[in-house]
C-alpha positions, 0 to 999 in steps of 0.5 A: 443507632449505635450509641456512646453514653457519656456518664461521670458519675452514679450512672442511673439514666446510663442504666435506664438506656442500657434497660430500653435496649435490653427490653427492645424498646430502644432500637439502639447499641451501647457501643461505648460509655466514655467517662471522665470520673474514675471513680464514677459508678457507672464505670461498675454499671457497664463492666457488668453489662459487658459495655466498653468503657473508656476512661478519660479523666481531663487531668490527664492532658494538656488541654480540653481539645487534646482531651476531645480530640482524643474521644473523638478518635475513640467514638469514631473507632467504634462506629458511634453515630450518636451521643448521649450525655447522661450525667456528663458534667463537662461543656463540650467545646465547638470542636466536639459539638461540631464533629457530631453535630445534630447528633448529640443529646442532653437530658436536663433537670429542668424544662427547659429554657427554665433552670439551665447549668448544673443545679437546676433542681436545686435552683427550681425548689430553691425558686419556689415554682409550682412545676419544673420538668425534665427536659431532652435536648439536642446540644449546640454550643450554647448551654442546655439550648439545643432544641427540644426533643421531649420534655415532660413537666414535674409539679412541685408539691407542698410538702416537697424537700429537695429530696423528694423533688430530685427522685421524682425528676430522676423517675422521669427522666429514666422513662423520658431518655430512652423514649426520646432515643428511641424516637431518633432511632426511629427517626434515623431509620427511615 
């Protein structure tokens, strides 16, 4: 599996990914973080790791597809066979949907199809369910629909803030990403 990350911002489930190939239980290479954010901090996480990053803020070109397009050209000058979002906080169009199709997965705050867009936690404890999750899915061109390829759920507890919920959804979600690639990978193998 060779492997493009895609982050803008802290980059905690990108590190999570880069600790699952290090250790080997991700059969996977990091080829390439692309980023949209400048001045994201997984940018710092993957210079130190002697990961490749691509910087493409959108604001820079004249449309998303010129923008994509460009990526595109990027991911397939390094080999990449598969993309993973982490963090990515832009919809990708049918263009780049298509040109990878099948093999680009989310990982989601939520257990999905609960609590899709941007603020799912935000929008589970604001709900007040007794359980949320987090949730990998395969991307299609309808918002955080794709199939599921593991999800996992996390209980909402009494005395939970907004807080508490958020770093108990993001423990998960760094032990459940690499499990999922690393099943795809696996999957990709055989």
């Amino acid at each position: 599996m060779n492997l493009a990350v895609f982050c803008s911002g802290y980059g905690s489930n990108f590190q999570a990914l880069l600790d699952a190939v290090r250790s080997g239980k991700l059969k996977a290479r990091i080829a390439v973080m692309v980023c949209d954010n400048p001045k994201a901090y997984a940018i710092r996480r993957a210079a130190k790791a002697g990961v490749p990053v691509c910087v493409l803020s959108p604001k820079l070109f004249k449309s998303r597809g010129d923008h994509e397009r460009l990526i595109v050209g990027v991911l397939k000058s390094q080999g990449v066979d598969w993309i993973a979002l982490a963090g990515y906080m832009r919809i990708l169009t049918p263009y780049f949907i298509r040109a990878y199709r099948g093999r680009i997965v989310n990982i989601h705050p939520s257990y999905l199809p609960a609590f899709k867009g941007a603020h799912a936690i935000r929008d589970a404890y604001a709900a007040g369910v007794k359980s949320t999750g987090v949730t990998v899915h395969h991307v299609t061109e309808e918002l955080d629909s794709g199939r599921p390829i593991l999800r996992q759920r996390v209980p909402v507890r009494p005395k939970d803030t907004l807080a508490t919920l958020e770093a108990r959804i993001h423990a998960v979600e760094h032990r459940l990403y690499p499990r999922a690639l690393a099943l795809l990978a696996r999957r990709a193998r055989r």
